[in-house]
N, C-alpha and C positions, 0 to 999 in steps of 0.2 A: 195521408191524402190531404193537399190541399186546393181549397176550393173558392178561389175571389171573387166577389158575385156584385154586380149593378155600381157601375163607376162613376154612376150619373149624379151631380151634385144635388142638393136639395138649397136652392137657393133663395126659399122662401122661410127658411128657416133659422133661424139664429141663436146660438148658445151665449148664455154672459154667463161667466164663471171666474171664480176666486182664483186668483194667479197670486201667492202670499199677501197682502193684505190690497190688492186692487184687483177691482173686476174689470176681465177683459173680454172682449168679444171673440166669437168665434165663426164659423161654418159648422153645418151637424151634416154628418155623414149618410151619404144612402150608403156607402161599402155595408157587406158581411161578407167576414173573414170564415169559412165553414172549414170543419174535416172530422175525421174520424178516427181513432187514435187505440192502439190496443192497450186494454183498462181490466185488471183480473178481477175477476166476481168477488163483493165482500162476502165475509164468512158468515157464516150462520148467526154468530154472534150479533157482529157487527147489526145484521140486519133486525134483529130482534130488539138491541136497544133504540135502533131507530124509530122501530113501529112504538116503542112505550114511551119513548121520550114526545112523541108524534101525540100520543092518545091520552097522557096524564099531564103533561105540562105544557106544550103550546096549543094542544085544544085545535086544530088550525080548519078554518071555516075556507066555504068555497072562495076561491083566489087570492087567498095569506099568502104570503113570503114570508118567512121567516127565519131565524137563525138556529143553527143546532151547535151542540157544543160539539168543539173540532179536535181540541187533544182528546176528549173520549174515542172518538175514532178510533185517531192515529196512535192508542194504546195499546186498539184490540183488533185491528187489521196489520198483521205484520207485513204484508205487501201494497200497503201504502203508499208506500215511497217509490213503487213503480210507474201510478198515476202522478205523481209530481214529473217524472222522469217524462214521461210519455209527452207529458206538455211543455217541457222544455225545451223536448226534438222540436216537436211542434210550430215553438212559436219564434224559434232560432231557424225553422226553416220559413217563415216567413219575412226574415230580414229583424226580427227584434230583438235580438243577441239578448243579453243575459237580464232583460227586462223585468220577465215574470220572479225572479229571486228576490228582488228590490220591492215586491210588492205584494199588498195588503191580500192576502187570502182569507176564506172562511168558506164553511157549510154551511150549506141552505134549504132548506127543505121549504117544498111550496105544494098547496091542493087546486091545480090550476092560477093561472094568475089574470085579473082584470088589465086591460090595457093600461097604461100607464108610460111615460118615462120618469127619468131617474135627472135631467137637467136641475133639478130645483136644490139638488144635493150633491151629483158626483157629476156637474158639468166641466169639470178639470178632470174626467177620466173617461175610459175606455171601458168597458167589461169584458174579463177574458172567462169563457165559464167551460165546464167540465163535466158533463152529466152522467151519473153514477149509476140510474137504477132501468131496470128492467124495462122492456120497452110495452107502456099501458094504452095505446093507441091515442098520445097526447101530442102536439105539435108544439112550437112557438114559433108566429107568426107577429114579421113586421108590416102590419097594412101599408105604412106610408113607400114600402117600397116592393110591396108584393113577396118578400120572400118567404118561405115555410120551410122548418126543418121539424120530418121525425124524430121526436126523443127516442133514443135508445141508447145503452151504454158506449161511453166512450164518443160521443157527440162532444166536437168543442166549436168554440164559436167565439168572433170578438167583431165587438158591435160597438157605436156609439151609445152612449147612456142617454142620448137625447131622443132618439129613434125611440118611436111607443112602440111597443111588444107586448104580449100576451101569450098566456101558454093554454091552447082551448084546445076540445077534443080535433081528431082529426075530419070528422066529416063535419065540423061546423065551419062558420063561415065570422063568428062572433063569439062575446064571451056572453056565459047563461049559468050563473047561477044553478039551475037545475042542472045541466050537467054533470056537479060538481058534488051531487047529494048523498046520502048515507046508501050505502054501496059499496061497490069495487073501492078496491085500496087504488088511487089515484095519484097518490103522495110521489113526486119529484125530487131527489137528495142532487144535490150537484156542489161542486166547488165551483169560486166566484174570486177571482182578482180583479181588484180596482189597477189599470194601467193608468199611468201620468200621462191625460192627451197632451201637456206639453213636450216631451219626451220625443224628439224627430224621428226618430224610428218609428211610434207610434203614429204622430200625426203624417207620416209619409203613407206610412201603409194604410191610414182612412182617408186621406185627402184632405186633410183638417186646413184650414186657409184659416188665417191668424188677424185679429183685430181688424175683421171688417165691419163695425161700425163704433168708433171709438167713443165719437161724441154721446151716442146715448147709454157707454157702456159709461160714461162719467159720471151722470144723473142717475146712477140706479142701487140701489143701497142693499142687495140681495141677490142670488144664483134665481134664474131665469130662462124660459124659453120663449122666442118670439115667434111667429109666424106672421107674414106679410104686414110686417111693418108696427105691431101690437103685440102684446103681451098673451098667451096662448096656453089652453090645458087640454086634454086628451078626455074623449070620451071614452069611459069605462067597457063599453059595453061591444062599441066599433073600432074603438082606436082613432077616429077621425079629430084632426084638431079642432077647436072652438072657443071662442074668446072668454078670458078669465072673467066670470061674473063681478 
């Protein structure tokens, strides 16, 4: 299934991001690229080293992201390589031919996530993600453009990295910390590729409009997001932008 969602630009917003050693400007995308994709349940195994590797080593507090090791997986899931396949139809049926092969994968495992985006590091990329586990009644919602997608397996999505996102319960409206407390097992495993937004196929399919503001991408010595004309960070809590302190 796919699903292309809000085509309306976001023209108050601006990406300056590392194009080999010069920063360039860009437009940040309202698109999400959504669908649903069949993904075979990991194995018992597989699931068990997630929850210890979860609970002795990254320790992961209300709204971490963080990384899990990916060849343990792909050691102990022998149908692994169906979820790669699965996103390949995927994202080849969305016009981005042999894109996802050429690009940086990993696992990820998160306990909710605080609004945030991702400009200030992968402003030269896209996120293709792949969501692995069980469906806990958690969404990820991008405020700045209203969309919300149920997690549940086999959920893929490609999003601008600049677009703030958060992964909150489903009847919330924001992120909370309480939500997120000793309880239910909450933990989100998903796979994540960084897409090149220079890459035409990419920047066609989000809309990405290229070096519209060149001049102050020349004065700026770091990956950046702007909103209306100033330098700009995300509240944790709404997602709302608000000026860098």
């Amino acid at each position: 299934m796919q699903q292309p969602m809000d085509h309306t630009p976001h023209d108050r917003l601006r990406s300056f991001f590392w194009s080999a050693d010069t920063l360039r400007s860009r437009s940040v995308s309202a698109r999400l690229l959504a669908g649903q994709v069949d993904v075979p349940a990991p194995p018992a195994r597989v699931l068990a080293d997630w929850d210890r590797e979860i609970r002795t080593r990254l320790f992961l507090e209300p709204g971490d992201v963080e990384q899990m090791p990916l060849a343990r997986t792909r050691a102990r899931w022998p149908e692994f390589g169906l979820c790669l396949q699965a996103m390949r139809d995927w994202t080849r049926a969305l016009g981005l031919g042999d894109v996802l092969d050429a690009s940086d994968m990993a696992l990820m495992a998160c306990r909710g996530a605080r609004y945030h985006h991702d400009g200030g590091q992968y402003g030269g990329s896209a996120f293709c993600n792949l969501f692995l586990s069980e469906d806990k009644g958690l969404d990820v919602h991008f405020p700045g453009t209203g969309h919300r997608i149920a997690l549940k397996p086999g959920v893929a999505m490609v999003f601008d990295t600049c677009q703030p996102h958060a992964v909150i319960p489903r009847r919330a409206s924001g992120f909370d910390e309480a939500d997120f407390a000793s309880g239910p097992d909450l933990a989100q495993l998903f796979l994540t590729w960084e897409l090149p937004i220079e890459d035409p196929r990419v920047a066609q399919a989000l809309g990405i409009a290229f070096d519209v503001d060149p001049a102050t991408a020349l004065r700026l010595d770091d990956e950046q997001v702007w909103a209306d004309g100033a330098p700009a960070a995300v509240s944790p809590d709404s997602g709302r932008w608000k000026p860098v302190d």
